[in-house]
VEXSE-196705 format. One record per residue (C-alpha): x, y, z; residue in one letter; residue number from 1. Coordinates in steps of 0.001 Angstrom, whole numbers, plus 524288, in hexadecimal, padded with zeros to 5 digits. Layout:
BEGIN
<pt><X>X</X><Y>Y</Y><Z>Z</Z><res>A</res><n>NUM</n></pt>
...
//
This chain:
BEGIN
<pt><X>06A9F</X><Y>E33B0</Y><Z>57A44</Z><res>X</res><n>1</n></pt>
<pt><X>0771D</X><Y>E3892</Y><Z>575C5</Z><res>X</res><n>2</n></pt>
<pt><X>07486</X><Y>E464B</Y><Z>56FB7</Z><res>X</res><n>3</n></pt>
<pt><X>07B6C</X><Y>E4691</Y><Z>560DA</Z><res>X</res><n>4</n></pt>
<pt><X>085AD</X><Y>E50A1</Y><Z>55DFE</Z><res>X</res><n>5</n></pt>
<pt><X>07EE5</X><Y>E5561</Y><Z>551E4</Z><res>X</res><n>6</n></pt>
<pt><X>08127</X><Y>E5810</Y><Z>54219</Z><res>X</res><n>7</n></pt>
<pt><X>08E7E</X><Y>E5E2B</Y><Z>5408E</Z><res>X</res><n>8</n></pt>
<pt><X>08BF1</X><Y>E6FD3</Y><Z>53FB1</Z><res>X</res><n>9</n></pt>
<pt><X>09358</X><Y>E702A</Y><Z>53487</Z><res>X</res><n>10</n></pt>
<pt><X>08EB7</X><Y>E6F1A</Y><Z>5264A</Z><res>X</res><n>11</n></pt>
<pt><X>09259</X><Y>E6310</Y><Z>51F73</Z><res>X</res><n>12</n></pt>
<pt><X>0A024</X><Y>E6132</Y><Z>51B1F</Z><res>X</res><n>13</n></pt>
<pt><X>0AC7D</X><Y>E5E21</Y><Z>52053</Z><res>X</res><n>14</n></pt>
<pt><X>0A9CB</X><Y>E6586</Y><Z>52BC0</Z><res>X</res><n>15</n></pt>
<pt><X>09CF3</X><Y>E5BCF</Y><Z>52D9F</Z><res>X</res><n>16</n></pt>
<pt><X>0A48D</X><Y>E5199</Y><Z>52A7F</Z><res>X</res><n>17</n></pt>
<pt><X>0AD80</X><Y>E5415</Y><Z>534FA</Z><res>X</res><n>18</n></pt>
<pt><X>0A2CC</X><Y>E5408</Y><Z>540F9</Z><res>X</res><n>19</n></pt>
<pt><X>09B8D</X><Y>E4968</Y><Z>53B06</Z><res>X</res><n>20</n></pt>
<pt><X>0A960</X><Y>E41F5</Y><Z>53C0F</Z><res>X</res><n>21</n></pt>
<pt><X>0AABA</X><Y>E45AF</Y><Z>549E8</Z><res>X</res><n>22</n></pt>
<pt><X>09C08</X><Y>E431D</Y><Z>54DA8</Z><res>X</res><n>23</n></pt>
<pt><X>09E60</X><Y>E3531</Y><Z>546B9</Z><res>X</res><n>24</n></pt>
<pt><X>0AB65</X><Y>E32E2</Y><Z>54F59</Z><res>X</res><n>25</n></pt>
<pt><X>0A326</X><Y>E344D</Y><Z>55C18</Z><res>X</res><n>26</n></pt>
<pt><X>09890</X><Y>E2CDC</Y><Z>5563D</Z><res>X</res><n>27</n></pt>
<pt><X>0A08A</X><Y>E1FDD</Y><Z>55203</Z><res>X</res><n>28</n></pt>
<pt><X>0A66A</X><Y>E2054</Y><Z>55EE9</Z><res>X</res><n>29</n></pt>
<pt><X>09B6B</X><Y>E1CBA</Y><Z>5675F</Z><res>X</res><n>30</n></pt>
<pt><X>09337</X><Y>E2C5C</Y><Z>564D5</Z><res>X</res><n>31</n></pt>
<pt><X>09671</X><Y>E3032</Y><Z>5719A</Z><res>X</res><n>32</n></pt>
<pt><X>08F9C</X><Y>E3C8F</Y><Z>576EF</Z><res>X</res><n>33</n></pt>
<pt><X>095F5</X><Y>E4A2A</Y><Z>57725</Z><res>X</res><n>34</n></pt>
<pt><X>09542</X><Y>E48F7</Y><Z>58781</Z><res>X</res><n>35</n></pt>
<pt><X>09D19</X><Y>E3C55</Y><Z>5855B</Z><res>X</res><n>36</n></pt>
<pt><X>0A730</X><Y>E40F7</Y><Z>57C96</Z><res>X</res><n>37</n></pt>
<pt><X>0A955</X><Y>E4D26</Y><Z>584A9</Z><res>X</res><n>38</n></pt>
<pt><X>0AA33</X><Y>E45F5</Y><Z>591ED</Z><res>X</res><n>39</n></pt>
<pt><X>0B4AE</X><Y>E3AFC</Y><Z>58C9F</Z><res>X</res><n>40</n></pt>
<pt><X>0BBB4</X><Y>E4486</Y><Z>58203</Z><res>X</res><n>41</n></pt>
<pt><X>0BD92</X><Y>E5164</Y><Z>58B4F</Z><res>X</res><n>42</n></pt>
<pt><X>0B899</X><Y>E5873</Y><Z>57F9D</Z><res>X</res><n>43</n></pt>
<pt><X>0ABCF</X><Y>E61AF</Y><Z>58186</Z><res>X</res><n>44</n></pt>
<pt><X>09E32</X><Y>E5BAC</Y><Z>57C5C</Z><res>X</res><n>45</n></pt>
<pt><X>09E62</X><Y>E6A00</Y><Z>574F0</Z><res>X</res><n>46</n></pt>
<pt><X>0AE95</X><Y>E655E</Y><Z>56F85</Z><res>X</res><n>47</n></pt>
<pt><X>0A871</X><Y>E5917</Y><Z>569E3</Z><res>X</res><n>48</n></pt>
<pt><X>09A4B</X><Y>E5E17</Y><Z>565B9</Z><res>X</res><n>49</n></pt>
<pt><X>0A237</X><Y>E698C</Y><Z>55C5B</Z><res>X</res><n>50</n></pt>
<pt><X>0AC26</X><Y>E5CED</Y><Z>55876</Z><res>X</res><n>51</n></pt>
<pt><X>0A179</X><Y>E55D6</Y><Z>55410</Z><res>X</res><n>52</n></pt>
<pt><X>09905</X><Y>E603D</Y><Z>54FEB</Z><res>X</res><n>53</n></pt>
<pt><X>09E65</X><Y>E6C0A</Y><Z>54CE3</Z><res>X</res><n>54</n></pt>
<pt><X>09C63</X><Y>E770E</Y><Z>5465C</Z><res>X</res><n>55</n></pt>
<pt><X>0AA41</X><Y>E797D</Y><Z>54A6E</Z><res>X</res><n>56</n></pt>
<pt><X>0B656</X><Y>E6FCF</Y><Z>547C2</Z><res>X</res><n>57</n></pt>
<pt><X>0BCE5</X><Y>E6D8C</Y><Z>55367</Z><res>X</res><n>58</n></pt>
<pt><X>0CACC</X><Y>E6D13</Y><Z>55319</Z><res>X</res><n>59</n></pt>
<pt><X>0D5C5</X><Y>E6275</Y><Z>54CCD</Z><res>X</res><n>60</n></pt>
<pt><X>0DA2D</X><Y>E5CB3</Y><Z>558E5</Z><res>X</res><n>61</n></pt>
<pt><X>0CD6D</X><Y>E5E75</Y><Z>56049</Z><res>X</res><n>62</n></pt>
<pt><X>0C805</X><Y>E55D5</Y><Z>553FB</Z><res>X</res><n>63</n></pt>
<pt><X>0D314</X><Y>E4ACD</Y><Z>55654</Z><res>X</res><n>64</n></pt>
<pt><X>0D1AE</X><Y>E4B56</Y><Z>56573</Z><res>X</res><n>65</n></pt>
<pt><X>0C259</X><Y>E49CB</Y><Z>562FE</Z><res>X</res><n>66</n></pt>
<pt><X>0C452</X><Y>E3CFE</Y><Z>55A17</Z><res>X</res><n>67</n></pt>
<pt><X>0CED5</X><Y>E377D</Y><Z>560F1</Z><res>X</res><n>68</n></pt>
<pt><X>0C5E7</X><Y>E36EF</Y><Z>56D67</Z><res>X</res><n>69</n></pt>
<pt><X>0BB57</X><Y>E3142</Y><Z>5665D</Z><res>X</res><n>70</n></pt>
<pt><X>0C5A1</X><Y>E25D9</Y><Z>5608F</Z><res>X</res><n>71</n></pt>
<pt><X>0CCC5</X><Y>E2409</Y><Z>56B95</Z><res>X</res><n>72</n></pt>
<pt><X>0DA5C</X><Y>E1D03</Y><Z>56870</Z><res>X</res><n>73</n></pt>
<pt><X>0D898</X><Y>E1103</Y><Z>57030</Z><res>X</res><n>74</n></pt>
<pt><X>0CC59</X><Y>E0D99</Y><Z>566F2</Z><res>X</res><n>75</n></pt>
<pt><X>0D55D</X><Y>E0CA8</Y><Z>55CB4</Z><res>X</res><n>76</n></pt>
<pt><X>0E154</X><Y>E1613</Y><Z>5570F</Z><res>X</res><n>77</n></pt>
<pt><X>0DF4A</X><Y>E15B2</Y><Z>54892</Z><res>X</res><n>78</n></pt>
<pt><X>0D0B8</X><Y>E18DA</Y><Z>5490A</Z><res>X</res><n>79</n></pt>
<pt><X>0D36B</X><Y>E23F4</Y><Z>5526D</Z><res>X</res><n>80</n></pt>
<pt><X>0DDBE</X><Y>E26C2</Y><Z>547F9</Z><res>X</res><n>81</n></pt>
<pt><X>0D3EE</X><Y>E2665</Y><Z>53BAC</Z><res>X</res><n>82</n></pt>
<pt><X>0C8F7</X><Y>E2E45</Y><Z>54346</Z><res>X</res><n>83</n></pt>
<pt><X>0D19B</X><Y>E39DE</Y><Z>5470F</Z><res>X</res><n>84</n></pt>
<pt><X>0D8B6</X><Y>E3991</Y><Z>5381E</Z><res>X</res><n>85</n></pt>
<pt><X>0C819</X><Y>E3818</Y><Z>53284</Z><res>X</res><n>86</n></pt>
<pt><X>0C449</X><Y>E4387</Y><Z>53D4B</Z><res>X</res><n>87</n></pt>
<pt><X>0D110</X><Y>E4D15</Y><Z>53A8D</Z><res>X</res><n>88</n></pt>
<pt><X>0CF1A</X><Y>E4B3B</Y><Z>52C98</Z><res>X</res><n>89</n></pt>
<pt><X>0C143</X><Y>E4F1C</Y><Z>52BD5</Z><res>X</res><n>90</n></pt>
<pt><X>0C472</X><Y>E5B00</Y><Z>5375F</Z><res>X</res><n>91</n></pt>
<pt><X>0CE04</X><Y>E5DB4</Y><Z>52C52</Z><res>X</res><n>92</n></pt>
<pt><X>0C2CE</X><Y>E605A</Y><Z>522E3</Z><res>X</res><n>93</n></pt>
<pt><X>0BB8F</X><Y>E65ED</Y><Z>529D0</Z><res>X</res><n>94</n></pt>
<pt><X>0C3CD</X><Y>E7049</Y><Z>52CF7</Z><res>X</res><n>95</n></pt>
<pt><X>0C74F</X><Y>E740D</Y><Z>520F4</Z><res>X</res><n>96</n></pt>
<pt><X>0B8AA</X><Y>E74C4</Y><Z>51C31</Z><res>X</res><n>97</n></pt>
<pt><X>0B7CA</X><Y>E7DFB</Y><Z>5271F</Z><res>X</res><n>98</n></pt>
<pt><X>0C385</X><Y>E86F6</Y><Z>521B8</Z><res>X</res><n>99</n></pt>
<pt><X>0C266</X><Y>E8625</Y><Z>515C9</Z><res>X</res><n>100</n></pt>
<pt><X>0B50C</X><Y>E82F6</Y><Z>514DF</Z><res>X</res><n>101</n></pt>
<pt><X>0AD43</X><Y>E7729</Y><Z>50C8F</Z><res>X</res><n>102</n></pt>
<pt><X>0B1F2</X><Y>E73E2</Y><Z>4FE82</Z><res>X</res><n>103</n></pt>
<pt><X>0A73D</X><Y>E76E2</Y><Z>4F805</Z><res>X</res><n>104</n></pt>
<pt><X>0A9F3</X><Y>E8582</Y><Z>4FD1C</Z><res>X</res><n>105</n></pt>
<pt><X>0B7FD</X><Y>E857E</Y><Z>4F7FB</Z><res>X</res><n>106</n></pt>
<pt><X>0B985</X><Y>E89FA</Y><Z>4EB75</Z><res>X</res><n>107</n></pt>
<pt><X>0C7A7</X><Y>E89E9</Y><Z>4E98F</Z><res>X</res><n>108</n></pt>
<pt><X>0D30E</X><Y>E8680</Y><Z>4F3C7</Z><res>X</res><n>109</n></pt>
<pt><X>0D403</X><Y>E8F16</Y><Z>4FD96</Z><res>X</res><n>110</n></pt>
<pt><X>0E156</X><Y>E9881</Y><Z>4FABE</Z><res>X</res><n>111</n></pt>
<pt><X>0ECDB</X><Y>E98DA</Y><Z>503CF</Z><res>X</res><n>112</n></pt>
<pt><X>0E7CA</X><Y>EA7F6</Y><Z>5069E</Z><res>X</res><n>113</n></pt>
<pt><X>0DB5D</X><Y>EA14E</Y><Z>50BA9</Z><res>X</res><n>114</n></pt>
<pt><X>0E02F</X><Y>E94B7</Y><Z>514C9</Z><res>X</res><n>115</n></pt>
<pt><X>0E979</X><Y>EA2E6</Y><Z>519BD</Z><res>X</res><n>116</n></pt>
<pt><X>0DD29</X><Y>EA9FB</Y><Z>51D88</Z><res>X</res><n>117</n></pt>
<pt><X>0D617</X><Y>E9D38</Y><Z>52381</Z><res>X</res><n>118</n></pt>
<pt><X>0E0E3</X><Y>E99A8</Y><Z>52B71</Z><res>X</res><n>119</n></pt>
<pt><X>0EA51</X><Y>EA6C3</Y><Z>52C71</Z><res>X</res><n>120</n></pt>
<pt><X>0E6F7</X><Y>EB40C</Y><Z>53243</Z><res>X</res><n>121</n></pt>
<pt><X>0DF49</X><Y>EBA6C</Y><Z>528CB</Z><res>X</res><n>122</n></pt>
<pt><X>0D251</X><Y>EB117</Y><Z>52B50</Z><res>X</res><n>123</n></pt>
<pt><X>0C7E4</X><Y>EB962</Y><Z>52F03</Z><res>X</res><n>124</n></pt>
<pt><X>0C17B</X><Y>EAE19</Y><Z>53830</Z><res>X</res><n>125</n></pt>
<pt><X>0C830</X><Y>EA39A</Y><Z>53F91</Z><res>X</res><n>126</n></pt>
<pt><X>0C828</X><Y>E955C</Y><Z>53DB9</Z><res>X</res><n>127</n></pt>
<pt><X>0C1BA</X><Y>E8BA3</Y><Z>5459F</Z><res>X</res><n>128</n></pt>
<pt><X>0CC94</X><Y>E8452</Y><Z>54DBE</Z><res>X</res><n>129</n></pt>
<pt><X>0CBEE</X><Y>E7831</Y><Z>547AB</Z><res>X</res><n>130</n></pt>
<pt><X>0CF29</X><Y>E80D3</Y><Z>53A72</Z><res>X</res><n>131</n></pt>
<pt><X>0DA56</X><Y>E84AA</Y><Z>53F6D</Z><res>X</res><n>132</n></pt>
<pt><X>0E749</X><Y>E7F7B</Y><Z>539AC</Z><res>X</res><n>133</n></pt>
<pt><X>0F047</X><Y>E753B</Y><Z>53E69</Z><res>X</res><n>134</n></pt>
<pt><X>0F970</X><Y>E7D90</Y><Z>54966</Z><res>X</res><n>135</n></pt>
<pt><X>107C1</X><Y>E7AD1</Y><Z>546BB</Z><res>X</res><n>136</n></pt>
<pt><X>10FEC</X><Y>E7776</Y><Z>551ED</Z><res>X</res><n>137</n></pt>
<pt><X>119CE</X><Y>E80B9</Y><Z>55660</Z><res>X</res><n>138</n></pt>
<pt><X>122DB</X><Y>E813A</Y><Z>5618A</Z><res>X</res><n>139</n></pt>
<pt><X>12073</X><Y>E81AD</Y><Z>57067</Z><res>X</res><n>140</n></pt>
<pt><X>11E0C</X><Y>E8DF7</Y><Z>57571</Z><res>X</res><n>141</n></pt>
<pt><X>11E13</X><Y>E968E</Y><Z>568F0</Z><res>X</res><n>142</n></pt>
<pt><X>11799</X><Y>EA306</Y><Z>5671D</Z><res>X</res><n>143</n></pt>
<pt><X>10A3E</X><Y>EA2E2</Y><Z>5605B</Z><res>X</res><n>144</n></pt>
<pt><X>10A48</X><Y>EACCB</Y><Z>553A0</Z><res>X</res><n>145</n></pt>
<pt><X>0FD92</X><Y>EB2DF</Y><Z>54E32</Z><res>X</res><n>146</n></pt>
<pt><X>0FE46</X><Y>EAA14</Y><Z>54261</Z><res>X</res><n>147</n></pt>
<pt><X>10065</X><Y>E9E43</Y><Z>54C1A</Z><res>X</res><n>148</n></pt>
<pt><X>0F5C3</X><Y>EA0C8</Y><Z>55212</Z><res>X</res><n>149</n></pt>
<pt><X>0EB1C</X><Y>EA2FF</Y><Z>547F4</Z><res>X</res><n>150</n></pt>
<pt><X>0EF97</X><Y>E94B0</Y><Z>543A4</Z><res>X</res><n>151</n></pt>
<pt><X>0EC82</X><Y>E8E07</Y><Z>55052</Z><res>X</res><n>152</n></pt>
<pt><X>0E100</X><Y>E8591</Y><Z>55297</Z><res>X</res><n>153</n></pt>
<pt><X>0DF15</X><Y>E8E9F</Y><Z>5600C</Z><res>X</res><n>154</n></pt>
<pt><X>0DE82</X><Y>E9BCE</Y><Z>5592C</Z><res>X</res><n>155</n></pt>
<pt><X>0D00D</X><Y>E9D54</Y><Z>55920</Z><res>X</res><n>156</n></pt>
<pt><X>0C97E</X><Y>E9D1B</Y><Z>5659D</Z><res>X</res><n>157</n></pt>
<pt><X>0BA83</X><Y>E983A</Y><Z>5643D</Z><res>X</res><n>158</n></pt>
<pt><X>0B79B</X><Y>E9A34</Y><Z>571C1</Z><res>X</res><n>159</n></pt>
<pt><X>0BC16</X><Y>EA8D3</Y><Z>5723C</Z><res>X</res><n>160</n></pt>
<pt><X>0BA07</X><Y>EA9BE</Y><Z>5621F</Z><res>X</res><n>161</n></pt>
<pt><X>0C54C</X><Y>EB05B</Y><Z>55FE9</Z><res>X</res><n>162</n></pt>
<pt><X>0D391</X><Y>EAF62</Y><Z>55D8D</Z><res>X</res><n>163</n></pt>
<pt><X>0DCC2</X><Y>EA9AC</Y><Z>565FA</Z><res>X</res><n>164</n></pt>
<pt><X>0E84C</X><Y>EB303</Y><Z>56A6E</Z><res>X</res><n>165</n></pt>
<pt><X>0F5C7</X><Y>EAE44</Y><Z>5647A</Z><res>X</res><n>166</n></pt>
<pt><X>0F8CA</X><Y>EAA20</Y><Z>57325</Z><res>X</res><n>167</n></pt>
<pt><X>0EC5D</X><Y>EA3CA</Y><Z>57492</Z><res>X</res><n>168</n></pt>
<pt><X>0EF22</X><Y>E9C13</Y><Z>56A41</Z><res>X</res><n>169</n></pt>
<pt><X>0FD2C</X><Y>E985C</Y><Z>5714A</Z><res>X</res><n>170</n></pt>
<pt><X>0F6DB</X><Y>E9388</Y><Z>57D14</Z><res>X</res><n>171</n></pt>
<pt><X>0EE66</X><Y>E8B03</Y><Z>576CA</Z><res>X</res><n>172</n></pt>
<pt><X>0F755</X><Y>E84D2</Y><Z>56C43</Z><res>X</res><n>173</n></pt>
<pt><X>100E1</X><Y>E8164</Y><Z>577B8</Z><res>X</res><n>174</n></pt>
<pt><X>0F518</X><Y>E7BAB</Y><Z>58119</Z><res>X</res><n>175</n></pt>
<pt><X>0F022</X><Y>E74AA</Y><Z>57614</Z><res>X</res><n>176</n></pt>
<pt><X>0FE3B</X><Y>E700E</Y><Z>571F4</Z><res>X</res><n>177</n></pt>
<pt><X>0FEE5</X><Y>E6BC0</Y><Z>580A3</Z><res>X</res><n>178</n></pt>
<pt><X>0F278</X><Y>E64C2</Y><Z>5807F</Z><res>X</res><n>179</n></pt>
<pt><X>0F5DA</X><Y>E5B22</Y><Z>57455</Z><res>X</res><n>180</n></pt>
<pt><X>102B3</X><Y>E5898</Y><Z>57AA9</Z><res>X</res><n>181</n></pt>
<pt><X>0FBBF</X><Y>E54B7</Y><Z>58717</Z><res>X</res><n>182</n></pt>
<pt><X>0F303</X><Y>E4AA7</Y><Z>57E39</Z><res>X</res><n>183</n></pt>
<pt><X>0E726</X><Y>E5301</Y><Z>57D5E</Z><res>X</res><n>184</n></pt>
<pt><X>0E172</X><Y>E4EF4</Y><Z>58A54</Z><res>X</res><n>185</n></pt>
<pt><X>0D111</X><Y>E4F89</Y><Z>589D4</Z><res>X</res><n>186</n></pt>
<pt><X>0CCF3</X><Y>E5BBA</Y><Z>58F19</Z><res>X</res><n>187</n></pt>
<pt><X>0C5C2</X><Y>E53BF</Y><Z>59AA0</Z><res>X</res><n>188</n></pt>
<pt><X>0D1AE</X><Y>E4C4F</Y><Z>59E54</Z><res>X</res><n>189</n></pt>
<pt><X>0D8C5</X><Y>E59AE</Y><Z>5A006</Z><res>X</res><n>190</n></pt>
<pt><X>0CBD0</X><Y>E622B</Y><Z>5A73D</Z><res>X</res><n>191</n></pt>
<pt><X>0CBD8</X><Y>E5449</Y><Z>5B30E</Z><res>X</res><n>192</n></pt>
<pt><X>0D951</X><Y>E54B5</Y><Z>5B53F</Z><res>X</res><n>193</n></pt>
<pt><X>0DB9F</X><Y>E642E</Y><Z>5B868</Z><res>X</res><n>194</n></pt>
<pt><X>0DE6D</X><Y>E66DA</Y><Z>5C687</Z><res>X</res><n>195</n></pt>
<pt><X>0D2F4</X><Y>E6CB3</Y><Z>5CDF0</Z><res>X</res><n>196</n></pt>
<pt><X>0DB12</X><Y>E7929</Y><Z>5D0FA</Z><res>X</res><n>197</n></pt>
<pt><X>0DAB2</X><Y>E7B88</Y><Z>5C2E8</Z><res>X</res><n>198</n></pt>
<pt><X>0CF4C</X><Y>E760C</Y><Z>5BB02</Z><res>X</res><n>199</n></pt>
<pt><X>0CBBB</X><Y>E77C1</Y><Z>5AB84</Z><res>X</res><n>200</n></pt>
<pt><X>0BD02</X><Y>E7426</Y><Z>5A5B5</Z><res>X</res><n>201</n></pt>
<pt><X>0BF8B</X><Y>E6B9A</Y><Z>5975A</Z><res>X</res><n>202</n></pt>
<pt><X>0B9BF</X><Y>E7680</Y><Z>59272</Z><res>X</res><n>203</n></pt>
<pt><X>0C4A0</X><Y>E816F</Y><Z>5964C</Z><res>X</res><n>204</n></pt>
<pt><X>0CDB3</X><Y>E785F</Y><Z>59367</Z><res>X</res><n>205</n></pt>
<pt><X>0C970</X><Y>E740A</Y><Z>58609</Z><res>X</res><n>206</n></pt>
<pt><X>0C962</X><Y>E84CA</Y><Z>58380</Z><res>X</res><n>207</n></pt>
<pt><X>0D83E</X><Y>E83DA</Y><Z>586B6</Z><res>X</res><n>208</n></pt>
<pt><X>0DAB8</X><Y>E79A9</Y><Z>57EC4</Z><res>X</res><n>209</n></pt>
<pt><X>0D2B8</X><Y>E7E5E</Y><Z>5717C</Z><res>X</res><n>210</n></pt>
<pt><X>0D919</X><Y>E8C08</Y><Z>572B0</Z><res>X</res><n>211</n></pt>
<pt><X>0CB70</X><Y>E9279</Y><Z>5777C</Z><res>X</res><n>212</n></pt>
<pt><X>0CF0E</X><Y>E963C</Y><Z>58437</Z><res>X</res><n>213</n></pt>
<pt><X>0DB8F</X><Y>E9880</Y><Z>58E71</Z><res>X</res><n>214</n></pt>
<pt><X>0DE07</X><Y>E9362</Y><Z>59C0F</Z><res>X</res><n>215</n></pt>
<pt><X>0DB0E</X><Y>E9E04</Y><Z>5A5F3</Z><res>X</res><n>216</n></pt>
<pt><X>0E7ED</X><Y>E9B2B</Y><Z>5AD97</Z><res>X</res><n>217</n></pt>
<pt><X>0F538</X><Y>E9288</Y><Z>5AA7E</Z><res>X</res><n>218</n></pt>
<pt><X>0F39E</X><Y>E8B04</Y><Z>5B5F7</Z><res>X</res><n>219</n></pt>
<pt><X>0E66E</X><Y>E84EA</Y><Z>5B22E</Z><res>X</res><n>220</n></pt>
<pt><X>0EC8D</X><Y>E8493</Y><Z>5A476</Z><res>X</res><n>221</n></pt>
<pt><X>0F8E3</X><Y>E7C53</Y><Z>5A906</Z><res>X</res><n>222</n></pt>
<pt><X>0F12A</X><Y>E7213</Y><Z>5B190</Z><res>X</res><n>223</n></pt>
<pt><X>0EB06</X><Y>E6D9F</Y><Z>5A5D5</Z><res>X</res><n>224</n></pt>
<pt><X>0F755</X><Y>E6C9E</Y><Z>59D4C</Z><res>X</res><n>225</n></pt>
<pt><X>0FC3D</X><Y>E646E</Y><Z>5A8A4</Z><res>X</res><n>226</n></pt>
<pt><X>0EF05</X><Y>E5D4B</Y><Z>5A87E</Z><res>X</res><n>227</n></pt>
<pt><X>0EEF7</X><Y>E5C2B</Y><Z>59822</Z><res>X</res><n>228</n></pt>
<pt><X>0FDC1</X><Y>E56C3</Y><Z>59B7D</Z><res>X</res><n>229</n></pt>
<pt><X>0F8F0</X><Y>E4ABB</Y><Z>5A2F4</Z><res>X</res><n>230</n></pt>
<pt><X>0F336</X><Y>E471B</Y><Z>59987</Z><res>X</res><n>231</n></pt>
<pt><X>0FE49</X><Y>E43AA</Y><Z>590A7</Z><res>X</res><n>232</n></pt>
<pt><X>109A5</X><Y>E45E4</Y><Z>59ABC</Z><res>X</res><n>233</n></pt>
<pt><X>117A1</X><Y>E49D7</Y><Z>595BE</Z><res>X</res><n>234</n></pt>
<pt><X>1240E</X><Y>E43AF</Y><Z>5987A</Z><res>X</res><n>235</n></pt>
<pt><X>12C06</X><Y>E46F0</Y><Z>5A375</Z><res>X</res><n>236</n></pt>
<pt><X>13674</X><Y>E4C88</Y><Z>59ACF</Z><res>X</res><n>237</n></pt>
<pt><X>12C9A</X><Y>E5604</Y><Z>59464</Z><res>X</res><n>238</n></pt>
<pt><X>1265A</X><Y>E5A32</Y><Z>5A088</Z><res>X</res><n>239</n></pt>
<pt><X>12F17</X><Y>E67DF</Y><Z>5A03A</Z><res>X</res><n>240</n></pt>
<pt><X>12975</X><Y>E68E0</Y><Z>59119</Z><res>X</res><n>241</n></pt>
<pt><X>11C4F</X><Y>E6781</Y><Z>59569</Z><res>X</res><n>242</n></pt>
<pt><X>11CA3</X><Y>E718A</Y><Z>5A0AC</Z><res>X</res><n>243</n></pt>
<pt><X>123D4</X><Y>E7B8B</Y><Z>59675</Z><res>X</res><n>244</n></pt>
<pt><X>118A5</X><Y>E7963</Y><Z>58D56</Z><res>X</res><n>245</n></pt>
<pt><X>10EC6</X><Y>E7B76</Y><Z>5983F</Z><res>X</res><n>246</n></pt>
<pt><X>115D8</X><Y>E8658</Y><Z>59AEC</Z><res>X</res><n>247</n></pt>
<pt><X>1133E</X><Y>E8CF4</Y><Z>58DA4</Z><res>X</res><n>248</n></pt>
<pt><X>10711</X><Y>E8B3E</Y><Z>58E79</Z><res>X</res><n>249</n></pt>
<pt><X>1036F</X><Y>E911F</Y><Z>59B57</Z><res>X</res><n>250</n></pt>
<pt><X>10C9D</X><Y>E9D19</Y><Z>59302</Z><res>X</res><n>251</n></pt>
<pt><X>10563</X><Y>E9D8C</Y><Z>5887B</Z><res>X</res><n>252</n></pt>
<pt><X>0F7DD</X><Y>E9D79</Y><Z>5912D</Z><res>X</res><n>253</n></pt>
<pt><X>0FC33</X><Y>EA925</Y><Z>59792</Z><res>X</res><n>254</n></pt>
<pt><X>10127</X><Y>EAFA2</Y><Z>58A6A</Z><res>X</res><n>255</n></pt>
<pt><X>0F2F3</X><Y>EACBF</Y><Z>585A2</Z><res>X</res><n>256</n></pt>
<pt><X>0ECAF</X><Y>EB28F</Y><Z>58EEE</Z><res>X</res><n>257</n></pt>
<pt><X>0F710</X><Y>EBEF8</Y><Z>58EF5</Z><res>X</res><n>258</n></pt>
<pt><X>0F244</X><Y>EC09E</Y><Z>57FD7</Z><res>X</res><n>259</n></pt>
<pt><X>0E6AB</X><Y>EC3B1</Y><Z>581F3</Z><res>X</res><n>260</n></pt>
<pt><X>0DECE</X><Y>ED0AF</Y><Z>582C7</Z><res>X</res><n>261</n></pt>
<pt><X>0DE96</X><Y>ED650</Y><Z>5906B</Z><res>X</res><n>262</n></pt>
//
């Protein structure tokens, strides 16, 4: 007997909403079990328990990459297209009942100085990831800055519970930029097709690839870009772009690792 997931850990509200939303998705689509999921999806049984349950949100994309499993295109575009809008948009509330907290607990809008101290330097706590804003793009290669940094959706580390280092945060904005280019491979398709002489568990990898944790060498670290890259291969005319951009990030790995505190 399949074992059920469980009531959302969150009190009721957009937050609830949210899980009960996800926990409906996996229902309508045949209520598959968390082993299931996990062994077709690459994903964790613990990634998709805390989707569908929480207490914590997971993450925008993580949210889109979840749905868009569940409603594969071939079953039909436009609902795959109206379940990730429905999803996103109640992620969307969540989130921001999680900032800012529930209306009933707002008595006025919150003042410029205060989205500032939720989102700037001056917040005494930090954000869950999937509070974090929207990163902007910038170019190739550029430095991270301190305010950069304590905008991107990999400055907190929940693993290690702490800040990332400015360099950290580098590393993993360019892997993760990497990654999407590559078509977001599932982290099972990725762990199978890494040579013996240099093999990586989902789970280390999914810690590279959520900003929780760095490769312990560059050459494990640039088998799986080559891996991630077969995934969605490149052109031959961009092939010399593609090994510069592996390039910076086998830089920035060692530059994250330099950073921190001998």
């Amino acid at each position: 007997m399949k074992r059920r997931i469980g009531e959302p850990q969150v009190p009721k509200g957009p937050q609830y909403a949210f899980f009960e939303l996800m926990q409906r998705h996996v229902l309508n689509r045949g209520d598959r079990s968390l082993a299931a999921l996990s062994k077709e999806s690459g994903w964790s049984r613990q990634t998709w328990h805390k989707a569908l349950r929480g207490p914590d949100l997971p993450n925008r994309d993580l949210v889109k990459a979840l749905v868009e499993h569940l409603f594969p295109e071939q079953d039909g575009a436009e609902i795959r297209r109206r379940m990730v809008e429905e999803t996103l948009a109640a992620w969307t509330a969540a989130v921001a009942e999680r900032t800012f907290g529930s209306r009933a607990d707002q008595s006025q809008t919150p003042s410029d100085t205060n989205v500032a101290k939720l989102f700037g330097a001056e917040r005494t706590k930090p954000l869950d990831r999937a509070n974090a804003p929207e990163r902007q793009d910038r170019p190739t290669g550029a430095a991270v800055d301190s305010r950069e940094a304590a905008e991107s959706l990999f400055r907190w580390n929940h693993r290690k519970q702490r800040y990332n280092l400015p360099e950290e945060v580098r590393f993993y904005e360019l892997l993760h930029s990497y990654y999407a280019s590559a078509g977001r491979p599932p982290v099972r398709w990725i762990t199978e097709r890494m040579p013996k002489e240099s093999p990586v568990t989902r789970s280390t990898l999914s810690e590279w690839l959520n900003g929780s944790g760095l490769p312990s060498y560059s050459e494990r670290l640039r088998k799986a870009l080559e891996v991630m890259r077969q995934y969605r291969p490149v052109t031959v005319d961009a092939l010399e772009a593609d090994a510069a951009e592996q390039d910076r990030i086998g830089e920035a790995l060692t530059d994250a690792w330099g950073a921190r505190p001998r």
